[in-house]
C-alpha positions as CSV (number, residue, x, y, z in Angstrom):
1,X,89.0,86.1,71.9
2,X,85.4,85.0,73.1
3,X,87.3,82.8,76.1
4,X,89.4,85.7,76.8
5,X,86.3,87.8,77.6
6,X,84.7,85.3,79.5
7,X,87.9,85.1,81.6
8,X,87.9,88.5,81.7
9,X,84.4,88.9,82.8
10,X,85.1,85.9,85.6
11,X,87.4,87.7,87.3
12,X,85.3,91.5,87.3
13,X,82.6,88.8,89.0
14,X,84.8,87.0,91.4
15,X,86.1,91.0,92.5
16,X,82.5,92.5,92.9
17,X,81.3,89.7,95.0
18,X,84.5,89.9,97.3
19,X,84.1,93.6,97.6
20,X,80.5,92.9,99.1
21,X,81.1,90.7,101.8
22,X,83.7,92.9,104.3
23,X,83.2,96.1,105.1
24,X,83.9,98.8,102.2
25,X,85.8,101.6,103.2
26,X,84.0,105.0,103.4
27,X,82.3,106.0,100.0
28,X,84.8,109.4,100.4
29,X,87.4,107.5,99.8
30,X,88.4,106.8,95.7
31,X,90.2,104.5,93.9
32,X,93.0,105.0,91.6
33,X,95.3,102.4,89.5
34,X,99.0,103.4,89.4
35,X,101.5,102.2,87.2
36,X,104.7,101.4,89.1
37,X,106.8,99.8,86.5
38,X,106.3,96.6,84.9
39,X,102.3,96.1,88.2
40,X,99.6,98.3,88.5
41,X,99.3,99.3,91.8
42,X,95.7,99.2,93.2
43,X,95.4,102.4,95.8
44,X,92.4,103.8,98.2
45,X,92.9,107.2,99.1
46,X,91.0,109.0,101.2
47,X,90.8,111.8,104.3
48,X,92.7,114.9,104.7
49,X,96.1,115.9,106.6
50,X,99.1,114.2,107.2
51,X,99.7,111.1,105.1
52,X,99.4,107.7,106.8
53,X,100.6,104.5,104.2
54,X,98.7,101.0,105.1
55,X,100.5,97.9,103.2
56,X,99.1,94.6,104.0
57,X,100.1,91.2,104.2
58,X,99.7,87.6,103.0
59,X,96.2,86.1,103.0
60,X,94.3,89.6,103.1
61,X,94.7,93.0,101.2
62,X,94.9,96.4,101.8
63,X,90.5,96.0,102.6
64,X,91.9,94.7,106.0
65,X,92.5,98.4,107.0
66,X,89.1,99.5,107.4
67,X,88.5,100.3,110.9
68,X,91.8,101.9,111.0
69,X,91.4,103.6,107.9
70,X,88.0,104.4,108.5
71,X,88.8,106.3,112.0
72,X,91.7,107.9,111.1
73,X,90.8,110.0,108.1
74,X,89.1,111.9,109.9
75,X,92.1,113.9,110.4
76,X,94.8,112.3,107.8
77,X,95.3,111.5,104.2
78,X,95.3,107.8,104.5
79,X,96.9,105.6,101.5
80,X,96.0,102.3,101.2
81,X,97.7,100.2,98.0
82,X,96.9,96.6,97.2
83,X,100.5,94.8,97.0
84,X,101.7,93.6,93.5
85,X,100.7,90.3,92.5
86,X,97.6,90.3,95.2
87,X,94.4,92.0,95.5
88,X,93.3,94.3,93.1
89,X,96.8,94.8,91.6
90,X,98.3,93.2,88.8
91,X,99.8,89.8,88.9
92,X,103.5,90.8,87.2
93,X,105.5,87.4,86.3
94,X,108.5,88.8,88.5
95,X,109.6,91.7,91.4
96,X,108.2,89.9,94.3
97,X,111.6,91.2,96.2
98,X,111.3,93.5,99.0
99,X,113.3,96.2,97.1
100,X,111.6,96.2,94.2
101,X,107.9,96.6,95.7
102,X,109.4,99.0,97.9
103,X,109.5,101.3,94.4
104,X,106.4,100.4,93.4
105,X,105.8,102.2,96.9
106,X,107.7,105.6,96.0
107,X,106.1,105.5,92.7
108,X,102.5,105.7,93.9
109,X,103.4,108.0,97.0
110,X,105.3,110.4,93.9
111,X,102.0,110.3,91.8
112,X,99.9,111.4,94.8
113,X,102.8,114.1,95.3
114,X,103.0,112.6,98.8
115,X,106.6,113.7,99.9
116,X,106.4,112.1,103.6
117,X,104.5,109.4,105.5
118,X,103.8,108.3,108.7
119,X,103.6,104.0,107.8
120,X,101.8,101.2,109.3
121,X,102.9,97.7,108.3
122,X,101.6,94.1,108.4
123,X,103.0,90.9,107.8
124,X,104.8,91.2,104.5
125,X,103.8,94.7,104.3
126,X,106.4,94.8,107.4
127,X,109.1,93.9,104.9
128,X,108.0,96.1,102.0
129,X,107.7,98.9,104.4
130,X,111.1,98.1,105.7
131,X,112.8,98.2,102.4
132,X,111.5,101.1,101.7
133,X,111.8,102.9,105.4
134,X,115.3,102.2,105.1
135,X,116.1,103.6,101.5
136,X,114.2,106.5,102.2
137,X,114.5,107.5,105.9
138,X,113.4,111.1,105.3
139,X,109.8,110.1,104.0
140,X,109.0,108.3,107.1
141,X,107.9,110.4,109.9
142,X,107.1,107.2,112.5
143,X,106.8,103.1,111.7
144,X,104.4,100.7,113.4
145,X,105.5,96.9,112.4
146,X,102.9,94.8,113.4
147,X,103.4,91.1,114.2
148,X,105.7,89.4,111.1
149,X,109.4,89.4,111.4
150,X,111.6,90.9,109.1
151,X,114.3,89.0,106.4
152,X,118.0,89.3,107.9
153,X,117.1,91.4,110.7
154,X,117.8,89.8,113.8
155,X,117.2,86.2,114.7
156,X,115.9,85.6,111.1
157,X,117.8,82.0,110.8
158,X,116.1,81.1,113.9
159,X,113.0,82.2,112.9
160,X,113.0,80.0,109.9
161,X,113.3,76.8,111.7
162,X,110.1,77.8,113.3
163,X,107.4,74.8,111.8
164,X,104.6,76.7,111.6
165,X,106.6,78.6,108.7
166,X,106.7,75.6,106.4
167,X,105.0,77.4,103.8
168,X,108.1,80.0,103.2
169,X,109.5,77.2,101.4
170,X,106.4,76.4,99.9
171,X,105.9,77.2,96.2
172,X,106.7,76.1,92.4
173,X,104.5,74.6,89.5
174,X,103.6,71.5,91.5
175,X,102.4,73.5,94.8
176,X,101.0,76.0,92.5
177,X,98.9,73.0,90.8
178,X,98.2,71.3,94.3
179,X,96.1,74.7,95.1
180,X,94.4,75.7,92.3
181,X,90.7,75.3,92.5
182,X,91.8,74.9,96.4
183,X,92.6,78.1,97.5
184,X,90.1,78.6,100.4
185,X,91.5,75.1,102.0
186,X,95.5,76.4,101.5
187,X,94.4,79.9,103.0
188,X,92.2,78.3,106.1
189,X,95.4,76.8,107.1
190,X,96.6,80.5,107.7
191,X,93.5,82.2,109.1
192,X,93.4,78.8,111.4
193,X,96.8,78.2,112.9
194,X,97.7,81.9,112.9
195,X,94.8,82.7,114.9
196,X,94.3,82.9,118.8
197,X,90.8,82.3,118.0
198,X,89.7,81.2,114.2
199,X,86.1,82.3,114.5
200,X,87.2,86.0,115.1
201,X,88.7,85.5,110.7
202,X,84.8,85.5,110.4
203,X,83.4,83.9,107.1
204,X,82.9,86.4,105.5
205,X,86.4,87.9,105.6
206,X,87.6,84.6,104.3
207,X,85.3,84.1,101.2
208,X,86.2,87.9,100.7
209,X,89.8,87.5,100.9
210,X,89.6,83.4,98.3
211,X,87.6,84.7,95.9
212,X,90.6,87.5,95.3
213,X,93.4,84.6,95.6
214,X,91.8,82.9,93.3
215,X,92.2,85.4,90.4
216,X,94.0,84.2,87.7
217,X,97.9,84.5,88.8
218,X,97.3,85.6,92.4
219,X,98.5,81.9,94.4
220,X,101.8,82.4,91.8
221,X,102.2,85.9,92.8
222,X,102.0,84.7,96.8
223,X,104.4,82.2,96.3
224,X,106.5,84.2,95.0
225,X,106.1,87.1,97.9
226,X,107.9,84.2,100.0
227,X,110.6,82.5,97.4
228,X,111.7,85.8,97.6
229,X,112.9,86.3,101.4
230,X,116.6,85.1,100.5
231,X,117.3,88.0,98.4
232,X,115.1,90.2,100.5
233,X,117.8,88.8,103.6
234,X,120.4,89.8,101.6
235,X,119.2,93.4,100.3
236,X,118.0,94.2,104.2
237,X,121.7,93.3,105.3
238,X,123.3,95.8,103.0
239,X,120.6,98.4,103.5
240,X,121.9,98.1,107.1
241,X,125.6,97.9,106.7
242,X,125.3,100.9,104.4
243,X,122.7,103.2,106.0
244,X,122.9,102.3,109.8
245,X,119.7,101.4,112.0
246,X,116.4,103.2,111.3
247,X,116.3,106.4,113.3
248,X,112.2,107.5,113.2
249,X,110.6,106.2,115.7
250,X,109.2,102.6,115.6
251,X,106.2,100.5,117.3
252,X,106.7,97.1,117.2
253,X,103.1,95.3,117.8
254,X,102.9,91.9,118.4
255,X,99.6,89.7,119.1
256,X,99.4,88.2,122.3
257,X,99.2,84.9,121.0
258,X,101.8,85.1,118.3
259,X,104.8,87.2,117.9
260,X,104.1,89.3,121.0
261,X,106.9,91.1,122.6
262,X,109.4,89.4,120.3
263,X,108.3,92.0,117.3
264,X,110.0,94.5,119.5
265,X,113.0,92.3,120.6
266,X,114.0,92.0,116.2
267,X,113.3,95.7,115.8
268,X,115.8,96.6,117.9
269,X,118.1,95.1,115.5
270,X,117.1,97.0,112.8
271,X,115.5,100.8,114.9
272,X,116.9,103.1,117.7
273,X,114.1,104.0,118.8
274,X,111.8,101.3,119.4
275,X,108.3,100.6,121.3
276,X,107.0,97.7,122.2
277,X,103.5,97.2,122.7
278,X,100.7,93.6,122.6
279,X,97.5,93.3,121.1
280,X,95.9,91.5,123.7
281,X,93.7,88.2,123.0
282,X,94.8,88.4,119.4
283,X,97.0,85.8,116.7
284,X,99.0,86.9,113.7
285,X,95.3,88.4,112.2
286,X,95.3,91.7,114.5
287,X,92.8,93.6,112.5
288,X,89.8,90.9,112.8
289,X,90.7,89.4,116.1
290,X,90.9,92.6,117.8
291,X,90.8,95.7,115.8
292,X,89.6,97.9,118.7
293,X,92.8,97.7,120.4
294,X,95.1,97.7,117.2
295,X,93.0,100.9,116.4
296,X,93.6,102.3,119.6
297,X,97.6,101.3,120.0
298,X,98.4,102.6,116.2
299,X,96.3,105.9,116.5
300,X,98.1,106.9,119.8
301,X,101.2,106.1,118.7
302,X,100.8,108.4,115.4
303,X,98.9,110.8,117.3
């Protein structure tokens, strides 16, 4: 019992000391667990008027919508969960699929009685937010995809043989051990190579962001994020075949130095109505390496 507290008391440190060293989001916003099955989904919810969903991706949280967040509540109810399995959330030992996080997503928009949304998507939030665009086409108003591909959709196969992807592979009790005390190395390998310009993922964002992937199950709960893409190829496929392209319409944002105008070629896979659009000087990491013009490019879209 007495190591379980001090575990327990480790990780309230490790979060409280994260928290400090980004930018908090506005003290109007609150916070609110919700339970969505077997996780507990950590949620910010703030602002008033029409509902905008933020979902995140791999090596950051939901805290990397701030300054979109922050300027856009000024005239919308803006929802911002952590993933299950990273962040704040619970680390459940399975449901890393696309379709079953995609729930987790209905649940907490059903507890806010939330009944339509515009969304804006990053990374593997793009795939989350695509399972559940595509189950529930009447609860999203508009989609912005920002700069990660989605499984199935498109040129996915070719995508894979990309090797800057390695890590999709990547996972398992021996990876999981080859990490563990390490996680700020394994995650610099992201914020490095993914990046137009590393020193824009500042040092505090990345001590933020390793202190939370270092909670006790988070680097299993990543891994998993990514062993799951075969299933999540095969549930987008039939999500298609069934329902048809998305109808709402979509931006498809790449960075300049990443994905650029190739988000918006694989959308139109997947979307009839699709806009491209760059985020100029940026990598993968839109949100730190320029989030004036991510700002700018989602608001206008919305707007």
């Amino acid at each position: 019992m007495f190591m379980r507290m001090v575990a327990c008391a480790a990780v309230v440190i490790a979060t409280q000391t994260a928290r400090a060293d980004v930018a908090p989001f506005p003290p109007s916003f609150e916070m609110r667990e919700v339970q969505a099955n077997d996780a507990t989904i950590h949620v910010r919810i703030g602002g008033k008027g029409p509902a905008v969903l933020m979902l995140h991706g791999y090596g950051e949280t939901g805290d990397m919508w701030e300054p979109l967040a922050a300027e856009m509540a000024k005239d919308h109810t803006i929802i911002v969960p952590d993933l299950r399995g990273m962040g704040l959330s619970s680390h459940p030992a399975d449901g890393y699929d696309k379709k079953t996080q995609a729930g987790d997503i209905e649940t907490v928009l059903r507890s806010l009685n939330i009944q339509s949304v515009d969304l804006v998507t990053h990374d593997i939030g793009n795939m989350v937010g695509f399972a559940f665009a595509v189950q529930h086409p009447d609860q999203v108003s508009r989609f912005v995809l920002i700069d990660a591909p989605v499984p199935g959709v498109g040129p996915w196969e070719e995508i894979l043989k990309n090797p800057l992807l390695w890590h999709f592979r990547f996972g398992g009790p021996d990876m999981e051990r080859l990490v563990a005390g390490r996680e700020r190395i394994y995650l610099d390998r992201f914020w490095n190579d993914f990046s137009a310009d590393p020193s824009r993922f500042d040092e505090a964002s990345r001590e933020h962001y390793a202190a939370l992937y270092a909670l006790p199950g988070a680097m299993h709960s990543g891994f998993a994020q990514f062993a799951a893409f075969d299933q999540d190829a095969v549930d987008n496929k039939a999500f298609l075949e069934i329902s048809g392209k998305l109808k709402m319409p979509v931006l498809a944002l790449g960075g300049e130095k990443s994905f650029g105008l190739q988000m918006a070629a694989v959308m139109r896979f997947a979307a009839d109505n699709v806009t491209e659009g760059v985020i100029p000087g940026s990598g993968h990491w839109i949100m730190e390496e320029n989030p004036e013009a991510t700002v700018k490019a989602v608001t206008a879209f919305l707007k």
